[in-house]
SEDOKOL-470895 format. One line per 4 residues: their letters; for each residue x, y, z of N, C-alpha, C, O. Coordinates in steps of 0.2 Angstrom, whole numbers, always signed. Example, Ala and Ser with C-alpha at 12.3 -4.5 7.8 and 13.67 -1.06 7.14 Angstrom:
residues 2
as = +66:-28:+39:+62:-22:+39:+66:-16:+39:+71:-17:+42; +64:-11:+35:+68:-5:+36:+64:+0:+39:+67:+6:+40
***
This chain:
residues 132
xxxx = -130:-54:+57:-128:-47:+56:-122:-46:+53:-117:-51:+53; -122:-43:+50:-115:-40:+47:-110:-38:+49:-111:-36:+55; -103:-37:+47:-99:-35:+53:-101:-26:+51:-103:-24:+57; -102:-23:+47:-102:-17:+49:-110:-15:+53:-110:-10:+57
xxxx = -116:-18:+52:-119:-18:+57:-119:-19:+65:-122:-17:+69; -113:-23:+64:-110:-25:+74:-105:-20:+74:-104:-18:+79; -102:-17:+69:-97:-13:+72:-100:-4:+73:-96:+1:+75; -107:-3:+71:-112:+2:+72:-114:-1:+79:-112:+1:+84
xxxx = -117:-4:+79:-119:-6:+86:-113:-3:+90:-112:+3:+93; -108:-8:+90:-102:-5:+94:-104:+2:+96:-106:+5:+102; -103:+4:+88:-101:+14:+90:-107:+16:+96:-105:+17:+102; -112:+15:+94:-118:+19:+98:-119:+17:+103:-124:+19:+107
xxxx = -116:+10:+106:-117:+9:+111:-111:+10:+117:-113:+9:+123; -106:+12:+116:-99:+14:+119:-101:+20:+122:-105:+24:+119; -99:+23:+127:-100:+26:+132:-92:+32:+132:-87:+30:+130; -93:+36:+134:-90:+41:+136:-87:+40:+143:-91:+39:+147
xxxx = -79:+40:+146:-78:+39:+151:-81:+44:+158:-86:+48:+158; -79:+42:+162:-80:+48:+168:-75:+52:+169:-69:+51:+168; -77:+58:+172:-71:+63:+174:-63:+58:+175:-60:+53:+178; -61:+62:+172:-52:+61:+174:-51:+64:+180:-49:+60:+184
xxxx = -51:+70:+181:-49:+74:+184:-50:+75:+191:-47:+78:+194; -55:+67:+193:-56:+67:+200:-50:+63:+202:-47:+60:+197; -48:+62:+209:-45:+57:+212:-45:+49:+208:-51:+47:+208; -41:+44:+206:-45:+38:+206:-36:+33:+205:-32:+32:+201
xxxx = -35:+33:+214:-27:+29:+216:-27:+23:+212:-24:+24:+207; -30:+18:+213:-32:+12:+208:-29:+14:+201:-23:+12:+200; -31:+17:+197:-31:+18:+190:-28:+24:+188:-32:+26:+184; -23:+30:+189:-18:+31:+189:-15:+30:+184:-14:+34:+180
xxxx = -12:+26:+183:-8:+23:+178:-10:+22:+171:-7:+23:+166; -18:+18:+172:-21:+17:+166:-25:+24:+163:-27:+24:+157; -27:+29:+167:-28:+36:+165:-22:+40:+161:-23:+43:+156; -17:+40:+163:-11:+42:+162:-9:+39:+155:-7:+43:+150
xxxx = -9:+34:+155:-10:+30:+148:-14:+32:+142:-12:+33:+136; -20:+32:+144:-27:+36:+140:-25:+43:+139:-25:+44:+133; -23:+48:+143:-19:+55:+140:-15:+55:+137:-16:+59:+133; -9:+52:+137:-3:+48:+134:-7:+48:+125:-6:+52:+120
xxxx = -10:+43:+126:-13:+41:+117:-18:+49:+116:-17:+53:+111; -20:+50:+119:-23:+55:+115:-20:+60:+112:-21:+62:+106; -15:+64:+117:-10:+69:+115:-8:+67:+110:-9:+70:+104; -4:+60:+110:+0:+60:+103:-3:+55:+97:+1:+53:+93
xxxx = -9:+54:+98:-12:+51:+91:-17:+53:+87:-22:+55:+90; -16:+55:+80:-18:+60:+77:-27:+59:+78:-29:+53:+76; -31:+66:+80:-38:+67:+79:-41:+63:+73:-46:+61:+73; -37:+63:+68:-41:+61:+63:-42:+52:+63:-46:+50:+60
xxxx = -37:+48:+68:-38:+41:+68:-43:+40:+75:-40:+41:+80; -49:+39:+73:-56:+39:+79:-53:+34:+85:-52:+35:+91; -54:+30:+82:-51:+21:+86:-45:+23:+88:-43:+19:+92; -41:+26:+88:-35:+24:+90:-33:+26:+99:-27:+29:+101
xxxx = -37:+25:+101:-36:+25:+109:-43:+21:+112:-47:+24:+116; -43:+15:+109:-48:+12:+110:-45:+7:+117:-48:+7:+122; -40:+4:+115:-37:-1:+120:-36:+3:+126:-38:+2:+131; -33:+8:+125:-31:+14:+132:-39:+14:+137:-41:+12:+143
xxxx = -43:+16:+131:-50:+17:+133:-52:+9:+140:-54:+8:+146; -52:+5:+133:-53:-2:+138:-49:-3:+146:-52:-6:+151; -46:-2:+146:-42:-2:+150:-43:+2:+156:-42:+0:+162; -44:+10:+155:-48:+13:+161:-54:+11:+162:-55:+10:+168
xxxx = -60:+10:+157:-66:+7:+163:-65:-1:+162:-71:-4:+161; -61:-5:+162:-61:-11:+164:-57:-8:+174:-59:-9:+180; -53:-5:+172:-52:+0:+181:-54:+3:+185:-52:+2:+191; -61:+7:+183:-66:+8:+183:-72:+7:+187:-74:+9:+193
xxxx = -74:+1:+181:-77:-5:+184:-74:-11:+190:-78:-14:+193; -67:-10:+190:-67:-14:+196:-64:-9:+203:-63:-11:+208; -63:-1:+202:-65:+2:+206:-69:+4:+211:-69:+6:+216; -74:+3:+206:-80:+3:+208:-83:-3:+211:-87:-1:+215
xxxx = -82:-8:+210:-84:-13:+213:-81:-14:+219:-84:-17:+223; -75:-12:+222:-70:-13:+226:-75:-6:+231:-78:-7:+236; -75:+1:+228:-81:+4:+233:-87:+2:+235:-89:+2:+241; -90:-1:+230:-96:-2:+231:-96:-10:+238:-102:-11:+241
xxxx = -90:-14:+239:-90:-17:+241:-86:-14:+249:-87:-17:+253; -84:-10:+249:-83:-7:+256:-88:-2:+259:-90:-3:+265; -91:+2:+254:-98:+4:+258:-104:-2:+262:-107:+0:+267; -103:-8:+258:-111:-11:+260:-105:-17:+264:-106:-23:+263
xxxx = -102:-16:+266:-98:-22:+272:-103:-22:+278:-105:-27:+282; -104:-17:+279:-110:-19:+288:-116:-15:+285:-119:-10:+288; -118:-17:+278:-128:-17:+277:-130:-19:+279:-135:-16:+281; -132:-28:+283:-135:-28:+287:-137:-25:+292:-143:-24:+294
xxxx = -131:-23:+297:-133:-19:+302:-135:-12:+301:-137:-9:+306; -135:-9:+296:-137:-4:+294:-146:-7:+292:-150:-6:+296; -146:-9:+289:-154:-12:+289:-157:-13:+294:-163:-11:+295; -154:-17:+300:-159:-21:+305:-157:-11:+308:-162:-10:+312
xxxx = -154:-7:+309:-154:+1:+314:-160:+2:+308:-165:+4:+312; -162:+2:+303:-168:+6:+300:-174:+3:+301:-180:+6:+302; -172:-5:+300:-179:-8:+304:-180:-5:+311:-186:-3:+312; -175:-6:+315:-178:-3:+323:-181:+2:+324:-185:+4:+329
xxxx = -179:+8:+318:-181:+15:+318:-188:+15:+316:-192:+19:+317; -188:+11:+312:-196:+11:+307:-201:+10:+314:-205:+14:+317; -200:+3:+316:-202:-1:+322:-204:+7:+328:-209:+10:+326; -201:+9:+331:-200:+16:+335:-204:+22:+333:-207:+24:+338
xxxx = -205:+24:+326:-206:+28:+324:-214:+25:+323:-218:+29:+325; -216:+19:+322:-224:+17:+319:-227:+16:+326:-233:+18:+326; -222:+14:+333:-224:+14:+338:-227:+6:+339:-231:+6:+343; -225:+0:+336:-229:-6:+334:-222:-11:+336:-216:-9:+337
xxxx = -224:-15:+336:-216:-21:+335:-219:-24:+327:-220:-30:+327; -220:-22:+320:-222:-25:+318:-216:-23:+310:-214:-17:+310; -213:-27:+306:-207:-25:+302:-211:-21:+295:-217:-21:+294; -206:-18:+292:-208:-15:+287:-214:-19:+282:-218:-16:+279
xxxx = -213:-24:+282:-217:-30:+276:-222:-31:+278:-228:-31:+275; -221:-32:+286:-229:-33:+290:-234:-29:+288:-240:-29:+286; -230:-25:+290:-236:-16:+290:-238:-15:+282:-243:-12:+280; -236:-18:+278:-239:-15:+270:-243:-21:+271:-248:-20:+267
xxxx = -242:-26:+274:-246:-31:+271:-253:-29:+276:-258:-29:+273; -252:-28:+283:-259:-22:+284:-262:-17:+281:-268:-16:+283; -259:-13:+276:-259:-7:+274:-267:-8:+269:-267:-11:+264; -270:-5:+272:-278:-7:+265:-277:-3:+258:-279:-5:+252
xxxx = -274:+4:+259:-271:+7:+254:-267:+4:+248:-267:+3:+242; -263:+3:+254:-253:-2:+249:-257:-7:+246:-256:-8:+240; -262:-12:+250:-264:-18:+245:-268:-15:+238:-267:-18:+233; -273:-8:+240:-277:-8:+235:-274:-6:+229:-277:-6:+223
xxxx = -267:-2:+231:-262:+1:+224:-259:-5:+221:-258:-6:+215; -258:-10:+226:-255:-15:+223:-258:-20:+217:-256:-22:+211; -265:-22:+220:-268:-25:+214:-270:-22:+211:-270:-24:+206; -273:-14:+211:-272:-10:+203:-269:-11:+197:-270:-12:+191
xxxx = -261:-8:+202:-253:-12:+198:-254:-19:+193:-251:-19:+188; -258:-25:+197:-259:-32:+194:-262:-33:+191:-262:-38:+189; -269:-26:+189:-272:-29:+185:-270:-25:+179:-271:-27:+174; -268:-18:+180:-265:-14:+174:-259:-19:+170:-258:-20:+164
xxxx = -256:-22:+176:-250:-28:+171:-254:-33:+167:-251:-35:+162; -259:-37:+169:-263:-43:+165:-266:-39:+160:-264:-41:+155; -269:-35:+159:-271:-29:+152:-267:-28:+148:-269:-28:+142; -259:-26:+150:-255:-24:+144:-248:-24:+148:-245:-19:+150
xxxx = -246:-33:+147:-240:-35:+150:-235:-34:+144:-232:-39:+143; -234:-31:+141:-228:-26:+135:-228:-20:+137:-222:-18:+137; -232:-17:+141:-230:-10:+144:-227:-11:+149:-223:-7:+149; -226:-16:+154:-221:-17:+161:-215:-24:+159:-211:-28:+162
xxxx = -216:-23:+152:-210:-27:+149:-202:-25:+152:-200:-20:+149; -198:-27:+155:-190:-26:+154:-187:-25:+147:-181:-23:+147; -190:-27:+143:-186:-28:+136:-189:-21:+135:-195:-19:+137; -184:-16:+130:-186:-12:+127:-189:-14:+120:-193:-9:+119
xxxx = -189:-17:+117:-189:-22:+110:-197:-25:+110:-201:-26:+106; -198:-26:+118:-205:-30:+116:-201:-37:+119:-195:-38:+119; -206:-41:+120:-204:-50:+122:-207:-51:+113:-211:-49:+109; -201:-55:+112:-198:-60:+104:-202:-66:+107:-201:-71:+103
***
């Protein structure tokens, strides 16, 4: 590729931050920075609040992971109270996995699923591009 090919990619694959405007104590300072360059660097230079930019979702990003990582501190016990509840509710001792694997419906949607994927394994591809 080209550099100005990669530096098109770049463009259109760069993202827009998230709201400033909410709360975010972590990154404060690197927000604040990010306002800072924009007020005073002229609209006509595109780039020129690129590093600010980096800097708030590199913040962000580990904002977010620091939540993401206090919410799910007692998932398992949140899982095993939804297993007891399913269990309760089916009226059975049998786990959610068990029961689908009972299920004659669940199986018969499932190998459906498996033979529509052996017919045309490109449409349930993860690549948007196709497998290379």
């Amino acid at each position: 590729k080209t550099a100005t090919q990669q530096t098109a990619k770049q463009a259109t694959t760069s993202k827009m931050h998230p709201p400033l405007d909410r709360p975010h104590p972590m990154c404060q300072d690197v927000i604040d920075a990010l306002r800072y360059c924009h007020a005073t660097t002229s609209k006509l230079k595109f780039w020129g609040c690129n590093d600010a930019k980096a800097a708030v979702d590199k913040c962000f990003k580990e904002e977010k992971k620091e939540l993401l990582k206090s919410l799910n501190k007692d998932i398992e016990q949140v899982r095993q109270r939804e297993e007891d509840a399913f269990r309760d509710a089916v009226g059975q001792d049998l786990t959610f996995e068990e029961y689908l694997k009972k299920d004659t419906d669940y199986q018969k949607a499932m190998s459906e699923a498996e033979e529509r994927k052996k017919k045309d394994p490109l449409a349930f591809s993860k690549s948007a591009e196709g497998t290379k």
